[in-house]
C-alpha positions in Angstrom: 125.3 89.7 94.3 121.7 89.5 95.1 122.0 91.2 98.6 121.5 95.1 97.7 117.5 96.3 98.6 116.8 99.9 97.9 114.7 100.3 100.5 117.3 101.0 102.8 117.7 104.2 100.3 114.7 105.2 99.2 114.1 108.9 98.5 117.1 109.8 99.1 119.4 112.5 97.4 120.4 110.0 94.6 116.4 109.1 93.7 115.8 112.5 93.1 118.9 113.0 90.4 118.0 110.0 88.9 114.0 110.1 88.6 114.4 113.9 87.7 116.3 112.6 84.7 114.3 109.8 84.1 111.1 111.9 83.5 112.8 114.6 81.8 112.9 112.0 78.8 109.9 110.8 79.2 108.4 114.1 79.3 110.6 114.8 75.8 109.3 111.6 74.3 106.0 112.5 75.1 106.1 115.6 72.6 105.2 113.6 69.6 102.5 111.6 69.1 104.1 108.6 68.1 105.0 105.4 70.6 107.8 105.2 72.5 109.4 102.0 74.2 111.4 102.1 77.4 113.3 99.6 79.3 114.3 99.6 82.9 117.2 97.4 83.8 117.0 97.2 87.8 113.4 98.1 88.5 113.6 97.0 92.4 110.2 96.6 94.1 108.4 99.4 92.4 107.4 101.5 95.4 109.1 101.8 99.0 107.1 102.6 102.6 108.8 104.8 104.3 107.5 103.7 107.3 109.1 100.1 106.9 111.8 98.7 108.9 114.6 99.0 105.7 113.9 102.9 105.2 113.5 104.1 108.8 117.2 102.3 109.6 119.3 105.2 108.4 116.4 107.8 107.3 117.5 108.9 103.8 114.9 110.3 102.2 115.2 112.9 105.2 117.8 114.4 104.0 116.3 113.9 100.2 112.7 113.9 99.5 111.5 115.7 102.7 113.6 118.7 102.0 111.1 119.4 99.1 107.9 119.1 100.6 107.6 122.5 100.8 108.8 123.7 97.6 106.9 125.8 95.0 108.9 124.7 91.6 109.4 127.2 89.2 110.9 124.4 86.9 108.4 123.1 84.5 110.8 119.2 85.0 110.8 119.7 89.0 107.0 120.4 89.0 106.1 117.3 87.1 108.3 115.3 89.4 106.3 117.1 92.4 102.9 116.2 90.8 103.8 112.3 90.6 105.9 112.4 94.1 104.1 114.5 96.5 100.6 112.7 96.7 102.6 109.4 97.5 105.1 111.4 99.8 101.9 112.5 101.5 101.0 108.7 101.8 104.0 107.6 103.3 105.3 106.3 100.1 108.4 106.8 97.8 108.0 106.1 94.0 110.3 103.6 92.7 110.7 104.3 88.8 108.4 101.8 87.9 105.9 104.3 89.5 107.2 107.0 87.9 107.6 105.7 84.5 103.7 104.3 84.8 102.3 107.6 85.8 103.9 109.6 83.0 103.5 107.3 79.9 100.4 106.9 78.3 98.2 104.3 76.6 100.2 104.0 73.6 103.7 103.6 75.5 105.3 100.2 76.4 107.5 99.5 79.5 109.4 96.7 80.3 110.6 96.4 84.0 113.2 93.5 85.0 114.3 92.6 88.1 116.1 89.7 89.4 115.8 89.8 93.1 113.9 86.7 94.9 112.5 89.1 97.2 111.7 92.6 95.0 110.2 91.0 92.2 107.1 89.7 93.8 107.3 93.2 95.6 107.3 94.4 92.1 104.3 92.3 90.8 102.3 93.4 93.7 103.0 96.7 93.9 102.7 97.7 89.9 99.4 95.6 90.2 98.0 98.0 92.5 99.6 100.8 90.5 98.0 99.6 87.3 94.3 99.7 88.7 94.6 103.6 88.9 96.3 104.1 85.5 95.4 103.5 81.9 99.1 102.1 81.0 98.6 98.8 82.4 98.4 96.6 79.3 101.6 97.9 77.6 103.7 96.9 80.9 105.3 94.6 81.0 107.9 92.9 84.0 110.1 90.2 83.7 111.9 88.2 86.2 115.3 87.8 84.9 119.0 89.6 84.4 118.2 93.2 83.8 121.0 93.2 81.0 120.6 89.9 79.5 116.9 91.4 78.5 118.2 94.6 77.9 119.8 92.9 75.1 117.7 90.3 74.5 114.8 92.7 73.4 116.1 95.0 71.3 115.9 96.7 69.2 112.1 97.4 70.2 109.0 97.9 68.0 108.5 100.9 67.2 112.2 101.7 67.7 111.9 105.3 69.8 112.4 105.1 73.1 115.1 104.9 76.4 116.6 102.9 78.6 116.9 103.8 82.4 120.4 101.6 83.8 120.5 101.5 88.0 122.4 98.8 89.1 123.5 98.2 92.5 127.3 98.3 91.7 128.0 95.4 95.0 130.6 94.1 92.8 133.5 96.4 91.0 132.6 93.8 87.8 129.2 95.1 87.3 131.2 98.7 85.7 132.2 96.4 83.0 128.9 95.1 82.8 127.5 97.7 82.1 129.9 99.0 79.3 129.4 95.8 77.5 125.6 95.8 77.8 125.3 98.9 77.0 127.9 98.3 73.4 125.8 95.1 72.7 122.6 97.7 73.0 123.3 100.6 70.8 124.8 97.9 68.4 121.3 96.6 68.2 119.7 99.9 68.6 122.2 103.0 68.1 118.8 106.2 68.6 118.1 104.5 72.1 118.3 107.1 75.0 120.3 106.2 78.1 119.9 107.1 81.3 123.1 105.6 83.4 123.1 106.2 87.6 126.3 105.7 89.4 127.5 106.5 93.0 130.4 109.4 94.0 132.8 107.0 95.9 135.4 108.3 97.8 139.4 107.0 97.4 138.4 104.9 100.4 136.7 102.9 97.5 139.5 103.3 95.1 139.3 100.2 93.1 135.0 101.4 92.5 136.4 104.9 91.6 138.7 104.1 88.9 135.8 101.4 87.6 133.4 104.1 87.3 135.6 106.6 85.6 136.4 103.8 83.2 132.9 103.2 82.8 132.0 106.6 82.0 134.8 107.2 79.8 133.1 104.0 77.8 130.0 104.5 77.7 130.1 108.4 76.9 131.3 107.4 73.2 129.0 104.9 72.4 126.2 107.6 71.5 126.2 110.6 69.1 126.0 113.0 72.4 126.5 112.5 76.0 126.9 114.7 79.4 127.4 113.9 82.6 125.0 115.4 85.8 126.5 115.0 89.2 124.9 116.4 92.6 126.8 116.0 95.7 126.0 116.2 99.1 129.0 116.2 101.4 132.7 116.9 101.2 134.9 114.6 99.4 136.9 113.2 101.6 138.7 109.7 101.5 136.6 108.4 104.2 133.4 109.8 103.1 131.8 106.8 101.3 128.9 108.3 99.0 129.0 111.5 98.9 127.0 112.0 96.2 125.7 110.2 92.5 125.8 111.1 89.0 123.6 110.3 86.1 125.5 109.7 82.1 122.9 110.8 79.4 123.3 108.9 76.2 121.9 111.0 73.1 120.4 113.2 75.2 117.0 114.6 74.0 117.1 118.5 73.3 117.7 120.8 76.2 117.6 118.0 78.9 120.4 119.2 80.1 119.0 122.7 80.5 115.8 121.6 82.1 117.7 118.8 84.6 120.0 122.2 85.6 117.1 124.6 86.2 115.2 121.9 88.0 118.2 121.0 90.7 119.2 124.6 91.1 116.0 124.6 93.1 116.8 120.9 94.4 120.3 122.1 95.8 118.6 125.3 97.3 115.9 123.7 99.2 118.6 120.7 100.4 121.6 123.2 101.5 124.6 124.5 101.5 126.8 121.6 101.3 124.7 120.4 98.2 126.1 120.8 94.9 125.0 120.5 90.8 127.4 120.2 87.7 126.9 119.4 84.2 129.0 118.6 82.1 128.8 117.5 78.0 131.3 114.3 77.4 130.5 114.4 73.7 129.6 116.5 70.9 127.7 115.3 67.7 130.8 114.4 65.3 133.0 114.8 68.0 
């Protein structure tokens, strides 16, 4: 259960969906003055070399980050990501959402990062030390060693009460679907104007017992908010031997035009990464709906 490292994926197709989300609400939470709170469930080590063992195996972020190095962004969301990536990129580094979410709070923000793994939270604790030296935010994070949705849980609602919640498990075990539907219920029960930011993996019918837990999943978790929508990008042909083929992110109360700026901002994704790569959006629920 505690085998999955996400080093072996860093930078890849699936980080960009996800942390392009992620700092869209951030970025929208950022617009007022006031505090925010965020939590993230599965905060893995923080930061990944791409020059270690784990991430030059199969070379993901090849056919992910490096296909942006280049890119002038005309999106205002895909030129913030570009201003907290590249100078890491240039490094040698991918960002790991603890990163991310550090670098675009501020002083007045709280974070709370938990991870479970043996291994990635002392990764963690190093690696968001280092961070911390070079930002203001340090004080207000806060990481915990212990079951990502047990905490989630555990410390809400927070104080002040405006804020989101990013939700990346590894998904080794068909279970964790349900999991996640029943952390995120015991959540919004505590703490119904959270924001969610759910990632799961495109499977193929290969995986069909996966496939149908996701749908299930998604189908859930959709009307536990006021609004939801669905963002999928994928990067190879669905076919039942495929595997991954691509990853989706489901947006709980959504802040205003996310959805627009996550679209604008992977247009350009999809062009720079080719022709086989595709975006779709798609709204699950209306307000009163």
């Amino acid at each position: 259960m505690l085998s999955y490292r996400h080093a072996f994926h860093a930078g890849n197709h699936a980080d960009i969906l996800k942390h392009l989300t992620w700092l869209g609400v951030i970025s929208h939470l950022k617009q007022k003055t006031k505090p925010f709170v965020v939590f993230d469930t599965h905060a893995g080590a923080g930061e990944y070399p791409l020059s270690s063992e784990q991430a030059l195996m199969n070379r993901e972020f090849d056919s992910g980050i490096a296909r942006l190095e280049n890119l002038t962004p005309a999106s205002a969301l895909l030129n913030d990501y570009q201003t907290i990536v590249n100078p890491l990129w240039q490094a040698g580094i991918y960002p790991g959402s603890p990163v991310i979410t550090t670098m675009a709070m501020r002083g007045q923000d709280t974070a709370h990062m938990m991870e479970l793994h043996p291994t990635e939270f002392p990764a963690l604790q190093k690696n968001m030390s280092e961070q911390n030296k070079q930002t203001p935010t340090s004080a207000n994070v806060h990481l915990h060693y212990r079951d990502g949705f047990e905490a989630l849980i555990a410390l809400t609602p927070p104080t002040p009460n405006r804020g989101a919640v990013l939700i990346d498990p590894p998904y080794e075990q068909k279970s964790e679907y349900e999991k996640v539907t029943q952390s995120v219920d015991a959540m919004f029960r505590r703490w119904h104007n959270a924001q969610v930011v759910l990632w799961y993996p495109l499977l193929s019918d290969r995986a069909k017992d996966k496939v149908l837990a996701c749908q299930t999943m998604i189908n859930s978790v959709s009307k536990l908010g006021k609004t939801c929508f669905s963002a999928e990008l994928t990067v190879a042909p669905n076919t039942y031997d495929a595997g991954m083929y691509g990853s989706g992110v489901c947006v709980v109360n959504p802040s205003w035009q996310l959805d627009e700026h996550l679209t604008q901002a992977m247009k350009e994704v999809c062009k720079a990464m080719g022709e086989s790569t595709h975006f779709s959006l798609n709204w699950l629920k209306h307000e009163n709906s």
